[in-house]
C-alpha positions as CSV (number, residue, x, y, z in Angstrom):
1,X,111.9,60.3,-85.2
2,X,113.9,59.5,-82.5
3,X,113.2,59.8,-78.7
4,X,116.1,62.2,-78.3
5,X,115.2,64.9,-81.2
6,X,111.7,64.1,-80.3
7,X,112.4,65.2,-76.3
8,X,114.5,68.1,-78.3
9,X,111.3,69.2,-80.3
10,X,109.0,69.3,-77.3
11,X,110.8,71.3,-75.4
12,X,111.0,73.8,-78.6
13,X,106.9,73.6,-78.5
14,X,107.1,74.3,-74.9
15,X,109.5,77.2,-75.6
16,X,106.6,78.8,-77.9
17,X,104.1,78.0,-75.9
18,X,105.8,79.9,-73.0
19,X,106.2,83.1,-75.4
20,X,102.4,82.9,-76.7
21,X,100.7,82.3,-73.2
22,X,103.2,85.0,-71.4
23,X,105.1,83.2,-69.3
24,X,107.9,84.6,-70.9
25,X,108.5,88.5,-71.0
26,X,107.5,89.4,-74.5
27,X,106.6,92.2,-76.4
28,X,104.9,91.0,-79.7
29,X,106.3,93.7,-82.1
30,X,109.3,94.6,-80.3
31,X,111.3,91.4,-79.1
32,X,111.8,90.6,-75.5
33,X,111.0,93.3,-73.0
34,X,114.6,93.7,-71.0
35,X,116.1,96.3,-68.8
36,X,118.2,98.4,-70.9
37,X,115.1,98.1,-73.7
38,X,117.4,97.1,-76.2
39,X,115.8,94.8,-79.1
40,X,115.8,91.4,-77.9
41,X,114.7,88.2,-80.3
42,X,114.6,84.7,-79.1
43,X,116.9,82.7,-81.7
44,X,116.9,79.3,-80.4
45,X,116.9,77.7,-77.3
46,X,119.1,74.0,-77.3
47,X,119.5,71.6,-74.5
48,X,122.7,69.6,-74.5
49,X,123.9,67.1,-72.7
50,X,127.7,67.7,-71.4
51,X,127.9,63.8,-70.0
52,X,132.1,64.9,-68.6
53,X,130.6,67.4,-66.5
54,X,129.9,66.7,-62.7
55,X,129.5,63.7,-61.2
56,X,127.2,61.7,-63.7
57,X,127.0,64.6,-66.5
58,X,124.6,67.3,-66.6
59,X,122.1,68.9,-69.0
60,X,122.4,72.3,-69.9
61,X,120.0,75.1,-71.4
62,X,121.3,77.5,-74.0
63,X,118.8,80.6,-74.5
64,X,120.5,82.5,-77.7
65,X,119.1,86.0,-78.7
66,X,119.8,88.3,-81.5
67,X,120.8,91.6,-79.9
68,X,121.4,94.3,-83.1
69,X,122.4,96.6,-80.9
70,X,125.6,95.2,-79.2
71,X,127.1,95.2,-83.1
72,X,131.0,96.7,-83.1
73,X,129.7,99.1,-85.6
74,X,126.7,100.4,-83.7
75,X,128.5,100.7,-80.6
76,X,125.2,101.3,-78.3
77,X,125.3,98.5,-75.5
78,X,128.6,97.4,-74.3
79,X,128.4,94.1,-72.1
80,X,128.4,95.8,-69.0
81,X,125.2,97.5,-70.5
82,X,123.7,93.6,-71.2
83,X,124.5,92.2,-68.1
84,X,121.4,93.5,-66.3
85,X,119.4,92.0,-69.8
86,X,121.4,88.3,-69.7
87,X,120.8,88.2,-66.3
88,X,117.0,88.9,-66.6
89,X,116.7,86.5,-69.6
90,X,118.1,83.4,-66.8
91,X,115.6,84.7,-64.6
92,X,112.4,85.3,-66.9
93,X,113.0,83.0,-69.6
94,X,115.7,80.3,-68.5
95,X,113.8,79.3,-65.5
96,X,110.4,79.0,-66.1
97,X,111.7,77.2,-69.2
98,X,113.8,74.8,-66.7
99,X,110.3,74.7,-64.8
100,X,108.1,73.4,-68.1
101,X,110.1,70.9,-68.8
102,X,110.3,69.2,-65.6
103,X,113.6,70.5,-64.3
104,X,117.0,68.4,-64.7
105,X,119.1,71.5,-66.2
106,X,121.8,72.3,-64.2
107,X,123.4,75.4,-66.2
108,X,121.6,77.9,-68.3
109,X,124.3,79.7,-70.6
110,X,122.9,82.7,-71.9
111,X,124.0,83.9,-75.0
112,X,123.4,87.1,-77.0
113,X,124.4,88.3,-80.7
114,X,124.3,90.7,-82.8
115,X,123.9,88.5,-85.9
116,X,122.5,84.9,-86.7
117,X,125.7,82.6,-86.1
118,X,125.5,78.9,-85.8
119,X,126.2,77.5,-82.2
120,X,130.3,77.1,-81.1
121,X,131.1,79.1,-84.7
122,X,133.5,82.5,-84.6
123,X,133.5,85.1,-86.8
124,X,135.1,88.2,-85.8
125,X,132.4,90.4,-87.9
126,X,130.1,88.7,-84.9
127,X,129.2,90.1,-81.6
128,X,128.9,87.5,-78.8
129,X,127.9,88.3,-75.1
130,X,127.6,85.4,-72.9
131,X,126.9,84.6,-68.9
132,X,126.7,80.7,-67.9
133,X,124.6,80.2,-64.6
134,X,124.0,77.5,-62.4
135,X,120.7,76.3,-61.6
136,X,119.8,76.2,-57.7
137,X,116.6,76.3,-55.6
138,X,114.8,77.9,-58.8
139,X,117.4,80.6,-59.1
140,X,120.3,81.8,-61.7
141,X,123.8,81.7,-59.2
142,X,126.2,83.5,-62.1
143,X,129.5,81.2,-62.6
């Protein structure tokens, strides 16, 4: 395995592991607990390395959650509704995430859908709300 997907792995485990030992805000039968109490499941979380960005390239987290209830058909939660939710997920997931794996993000892009869709795909049958944040001082400063 190679030190790159092996890094990638870990910081999956450590993902988990936050979930399990509470550190992140979950609710065991009902997904993530978030302020509008819409259904919230973690998907994936990926860190990738964007080396044309800033001054030496930077590292960025992507939290993706599927979020049922943002769907075009079901019409319940537009994305003012999520902001408060994307916002949270920075704060309560993002970071201590950031935290566990020894810091060195500098974004956290938060990214909600109503459907399983693979990372950088369209599909106009798919609902997408996303919010990119920089990391500072151990917060979430929206971009």
């Amino acid at each position: 395995m190679r030190l790159d997907r092996l890094g990638r792995f870990m910081r999956a485990i450590a993902f988990l592991i936050a979930m399990l030992f509470g550190t992140v805000p979950v609710l065991a039968e009902d997904g993530l607990n978030v302020p509008s109490g819409q259904l919230v499941l973690p998907y994936e979380a990926l860190w990738e390395d964007h080396l044309a960005e800033g001054t030496s390239g930077e590292t960025w987290l992507i939290l993706r959650f599927l979020t049922p209830e943002i769907a075009k058909a079901k019409g319940k939660l537009k994305f003012g509704d999520a902001v408060p939710d994307i916002d949270f997920l920075c704060e309560q997931v993002g970071l201590p995430l950031v935290a566990m794996t020894g810091g060195g993000v500098h974004q956290i892009i938060v990214n909600l859908m109503d459907q399983p869709i693979a990372r950088g795909q369209r599909d106009t049958d798919v609902t997408q709300f996303m919010n990119a944040y920089r990391v500072e001082k151990g917060a979430c400063i929206w971009e």
